[in-house]
N, C-alpha and C positions, 0 to 999 in steps of 0.2 A: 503380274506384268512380266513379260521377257524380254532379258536384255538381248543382244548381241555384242560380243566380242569376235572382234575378225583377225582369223587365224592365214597371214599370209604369206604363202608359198608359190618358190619359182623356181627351186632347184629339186632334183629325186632328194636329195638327202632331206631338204627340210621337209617335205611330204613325207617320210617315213619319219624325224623326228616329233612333227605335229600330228600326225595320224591321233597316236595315243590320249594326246593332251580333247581331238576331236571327240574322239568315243566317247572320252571322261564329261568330257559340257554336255551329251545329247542325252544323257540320265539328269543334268542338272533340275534343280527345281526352277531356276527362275533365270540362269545362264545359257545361250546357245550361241554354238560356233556356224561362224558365216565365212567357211573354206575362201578367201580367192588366190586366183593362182595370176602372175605377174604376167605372163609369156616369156618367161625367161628360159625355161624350158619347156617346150610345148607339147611336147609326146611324153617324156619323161616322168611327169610330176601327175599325169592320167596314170600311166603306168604302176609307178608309185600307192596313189593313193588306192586302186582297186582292189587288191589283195586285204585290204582293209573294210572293203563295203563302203565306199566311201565317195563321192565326186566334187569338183569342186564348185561351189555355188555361183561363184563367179567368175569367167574366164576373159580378162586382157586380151585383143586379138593385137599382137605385138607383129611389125613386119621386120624383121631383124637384115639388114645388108649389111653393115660394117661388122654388127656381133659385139660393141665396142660399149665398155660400163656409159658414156655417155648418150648413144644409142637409146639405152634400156632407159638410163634417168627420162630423158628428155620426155619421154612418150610415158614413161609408167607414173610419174609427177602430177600430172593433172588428171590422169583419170583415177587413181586413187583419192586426187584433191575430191573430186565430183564424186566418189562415193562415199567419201567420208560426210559430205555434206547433206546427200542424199539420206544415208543409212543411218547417221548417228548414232555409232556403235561406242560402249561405254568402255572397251580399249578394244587396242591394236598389240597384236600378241607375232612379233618378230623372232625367226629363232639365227641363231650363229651367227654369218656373217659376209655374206655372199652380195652382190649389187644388190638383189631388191630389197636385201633387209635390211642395209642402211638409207634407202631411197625409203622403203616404206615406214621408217622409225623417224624420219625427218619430214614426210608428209604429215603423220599422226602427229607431232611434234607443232609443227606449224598451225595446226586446227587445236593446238590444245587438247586434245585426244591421248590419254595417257597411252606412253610404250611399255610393253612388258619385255622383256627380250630371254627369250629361253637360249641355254646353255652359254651364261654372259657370265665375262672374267676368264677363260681363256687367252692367255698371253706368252708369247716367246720374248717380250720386248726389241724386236726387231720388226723394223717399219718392213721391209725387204724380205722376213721372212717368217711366215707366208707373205706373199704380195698378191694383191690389194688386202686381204684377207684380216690382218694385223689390225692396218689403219682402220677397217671398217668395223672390226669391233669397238676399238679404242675410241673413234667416234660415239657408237650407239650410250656408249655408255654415261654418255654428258649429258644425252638427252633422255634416260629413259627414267621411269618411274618406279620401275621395279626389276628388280636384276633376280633372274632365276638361274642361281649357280649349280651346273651338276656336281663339284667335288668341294670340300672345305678348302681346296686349293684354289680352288678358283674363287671362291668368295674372300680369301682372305688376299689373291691380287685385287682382290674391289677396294676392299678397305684400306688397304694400301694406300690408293688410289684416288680413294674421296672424293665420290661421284656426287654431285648435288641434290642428289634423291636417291641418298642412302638406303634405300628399302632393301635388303640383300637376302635371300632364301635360296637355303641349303634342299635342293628336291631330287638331285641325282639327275642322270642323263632320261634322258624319255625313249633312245634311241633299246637299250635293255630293254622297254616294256614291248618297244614293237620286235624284237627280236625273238621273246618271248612269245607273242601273242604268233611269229607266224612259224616259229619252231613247233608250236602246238598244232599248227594246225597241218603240217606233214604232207604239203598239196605235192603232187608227181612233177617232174620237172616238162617245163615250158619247151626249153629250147632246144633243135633236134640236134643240134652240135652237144649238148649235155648230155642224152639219151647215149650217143655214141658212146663219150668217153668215158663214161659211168659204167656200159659196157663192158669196154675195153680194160677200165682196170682191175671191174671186177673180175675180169677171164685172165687176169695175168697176175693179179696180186698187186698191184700194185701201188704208190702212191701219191696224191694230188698235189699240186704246188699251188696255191691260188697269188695270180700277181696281179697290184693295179695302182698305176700310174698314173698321174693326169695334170702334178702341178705345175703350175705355170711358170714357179723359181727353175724346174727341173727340164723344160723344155729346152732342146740339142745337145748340148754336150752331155750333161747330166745323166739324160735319159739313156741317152748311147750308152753312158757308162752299164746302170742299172738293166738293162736290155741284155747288154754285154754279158754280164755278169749272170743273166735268169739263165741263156743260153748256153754258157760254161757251166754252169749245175745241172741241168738236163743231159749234156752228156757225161756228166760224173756219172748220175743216179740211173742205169738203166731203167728201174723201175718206179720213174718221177716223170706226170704228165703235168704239163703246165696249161693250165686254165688263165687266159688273159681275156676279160673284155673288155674289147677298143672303147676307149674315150669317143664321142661324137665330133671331138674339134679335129679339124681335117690334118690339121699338123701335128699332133699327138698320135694318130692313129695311119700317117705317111710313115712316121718314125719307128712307129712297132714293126709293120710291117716290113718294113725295108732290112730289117734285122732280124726278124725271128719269123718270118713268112716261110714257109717248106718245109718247116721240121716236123717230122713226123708226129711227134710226142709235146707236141706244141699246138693248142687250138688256140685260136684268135676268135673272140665270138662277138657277135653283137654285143651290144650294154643290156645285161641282165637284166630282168625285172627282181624286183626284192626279192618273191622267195626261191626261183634260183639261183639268186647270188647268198643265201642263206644258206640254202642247199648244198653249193659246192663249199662254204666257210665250216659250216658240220662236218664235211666230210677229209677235208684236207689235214696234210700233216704238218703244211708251213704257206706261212704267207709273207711274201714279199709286197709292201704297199708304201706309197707316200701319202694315202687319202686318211684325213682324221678318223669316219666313222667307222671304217674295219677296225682300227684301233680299237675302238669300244666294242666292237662286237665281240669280236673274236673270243676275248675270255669267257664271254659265258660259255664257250663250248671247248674251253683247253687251248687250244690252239695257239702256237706262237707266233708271235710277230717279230718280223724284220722291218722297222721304219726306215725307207730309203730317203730322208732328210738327214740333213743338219743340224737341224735343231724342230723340236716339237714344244707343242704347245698340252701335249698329253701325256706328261711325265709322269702319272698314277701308274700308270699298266709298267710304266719300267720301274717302280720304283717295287711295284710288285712281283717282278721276274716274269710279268706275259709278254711282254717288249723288249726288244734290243734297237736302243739309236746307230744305224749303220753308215748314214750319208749316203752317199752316191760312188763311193770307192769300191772298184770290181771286187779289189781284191778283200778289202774288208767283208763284203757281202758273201761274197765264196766263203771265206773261212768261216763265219758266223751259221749259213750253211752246210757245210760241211758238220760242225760241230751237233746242230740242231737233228738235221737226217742221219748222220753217224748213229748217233743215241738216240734212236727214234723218240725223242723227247716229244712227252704229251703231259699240258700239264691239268692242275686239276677243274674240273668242270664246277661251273656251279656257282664259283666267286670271283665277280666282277667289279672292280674298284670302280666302277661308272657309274653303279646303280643296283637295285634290288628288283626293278620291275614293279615298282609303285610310283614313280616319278611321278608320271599323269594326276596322278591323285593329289600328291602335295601341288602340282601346279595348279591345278583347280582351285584347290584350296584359296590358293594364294593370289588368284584371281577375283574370286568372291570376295576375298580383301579388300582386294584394292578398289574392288567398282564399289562396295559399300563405305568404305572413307572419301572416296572422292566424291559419293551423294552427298554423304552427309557435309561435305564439305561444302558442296554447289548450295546446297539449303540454308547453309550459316550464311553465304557470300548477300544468299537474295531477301534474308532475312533483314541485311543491314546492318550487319555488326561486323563488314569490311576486313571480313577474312580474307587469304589471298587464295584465290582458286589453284596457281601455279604451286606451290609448296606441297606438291602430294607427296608424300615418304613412309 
């Protein structure tokens, strides 16, 4: 007999962090992943998951006008309710912590439908920072069944925390397996704005900046500053091209523009698909980002980070020397900068505090678990010896 566990995705990032965990269930003996994607990202998460061999089973036709987390609840609520009812999948596998994964960890929730929630326990303890982002983990976690943590750090804010279905597994980030999986595969780049600049530096020597922007604490002033700041290091560095891809939100990507639009040695690209944004992460000498999963990437391939936040929720990579926490101060970012390019500082390839590139496997693993306790749990309930079905841990 096979089960299904539905693996749901609405943003690029959770399509690349679920990708792995997918390939890992379609060798399963008796476990298969049932991809759906939210329409929370509509182009994106196609994008995402194809470099992978991968589509998604089933696709939300979401009409988004306001764009607004309520929006997506309202509409993504009942048609999740209708296919959970429909499908009867033996869990619902959520990852980080974006609208649809607290929408869809509270759907499954409400059908009794166990939640797994991959990369859970991440925390800055600030509701504010990240926002929404914060809350919606710190939610998932009261309702879910099993908590798939990527670092001991993150497991041990679980236990801290004392989540009512203490299930807590140590599996590593899944986002290293897909890094891996598409560094191996060395496909030619996508986009003709990369073709140039790849060109371009290799005919002058020179070296890449990768910057990327997008959070929503950092929108207007913030970003100016961090904008500000990419643009006074470009003309430091004669020989520093900056790789920026625009964010899709029209006001994140008014704001790049308005500020680093004309510079020569400044490309402004559409939103990558994975493995050209892999491709320029391999290839660069520094990156400036506020986004979580560069964080994790970057180390497998040396590469430093500059985190243009305040505070991070991925304190492994700094505590490792791959990260420097910079905020959003011009001047803090130049001289960190400066320091980084001065010393053409590269660091060692190969060891990533996120992961080993087997995550997928322990998450599997971990899955098999759970759907096989929560049978035999359903079997004790109908047997009549008034177990409680809710207590899965």
């Amino acid at each position: 007999m096979v089960d299904q566990v539905v693996l749901l995705v609405g943003t690029r990032p959770e399509a690349v962090k679920i990708a792995p965990v997918a390939l890992a269930l379609a060798g399963h003996s008796h476990l298969r992943p049932l991809i759906v994607h939210s329409g929370q990202h509509q182009s994106m998460v196609a994008q995402a998951l194809e470099p992978f061999g991968l589509t998604a089973d089933i696709e939300f036709p979401m009409e988004r006008r306001t764009g607004s987390q309520a929006e997506l609840a309202a509409a993504l609520l009942p048609a999740l309710d209708d296919l959970l009812v429909l499908r009867r999948p033996k869990a619902v596998l959520v990852q980080g912590d974006t609208s649809t994964t607290v929408v869809g960890a509270l759907a499954a929730f409400w059908r009794d439908v166990p939640v797994a929630h991959l990369e859970a326990g991440l925390r800055t303890g600030d509701l504010d920072k990240p926002f929404p982002e914060e809350g919606n983990r710190q939610l998932i976690s009261r309702i879910a069944s099993l908590h798939l943590a990527p670092t001991p750090v993150a497991a041990e804010a679980l236990r801290r925390e004392a989540p009512p279905r203490p299930r807590i597994s140590v599996t590593g980030n899944t986002v290293v397996d897909a890094v891996q999986y598409i560094a191996c595969a060395d496909l030619p780049p996508r986009n003709a704005q990369l073709v140039d600049i790849e060109r371009e530096v290799k005919a002058k020597g020179g070296r890449i900046l990768l910057v990327t922007v997008h959070r929503r604490e950092s929108w207007g002033a913030p970003l100016d500053r961090v904008l500000a700041a990419v643009r006074e290091i470009v003309n430091r560095y004669e020989d520093c091209f900056v790789v920026l891809p625009a964010h899709p939100n029209p006001s994140v990507s008014e704001q790049v523009h308005s500020i680093l639009a004309g510079h020569a040695r400044i490309a402004i690209t559409e939103p990558l698909d994975y493995p050209d944004l892999i491709r320029v992460l391999r290839c660069a000498s520094l990156v400036i980002t506020d986004s979580g999963g560069i964080q994790e990437e970057a180390p497998t391939f040396g590469v430093p980070v500059l985190v243009a936040r305040d505070v991070t929720e991925r304190l492994e990579a700094v505590h490792a020397g791959c990260a420097w926490l910079v905020g959003t101060d011009p001047t803090r970012i130049i001289a960190e900068a400066d320091r980084l390019l001065g010393a053409r500082l590269r660091l060692a390839p190969g060891t990533n505090p996120y992961g080993d590139g087997k995550a997928s496997l322990r998450v599997v693993e971990e899955l098999e678990n759970l759907v096989r306790r929560r049978s035999t749990q359903l079997r004790f309930v109908r047997s009549g010896n008034g177990a409680s079905v809710t207590a899965v841990d």
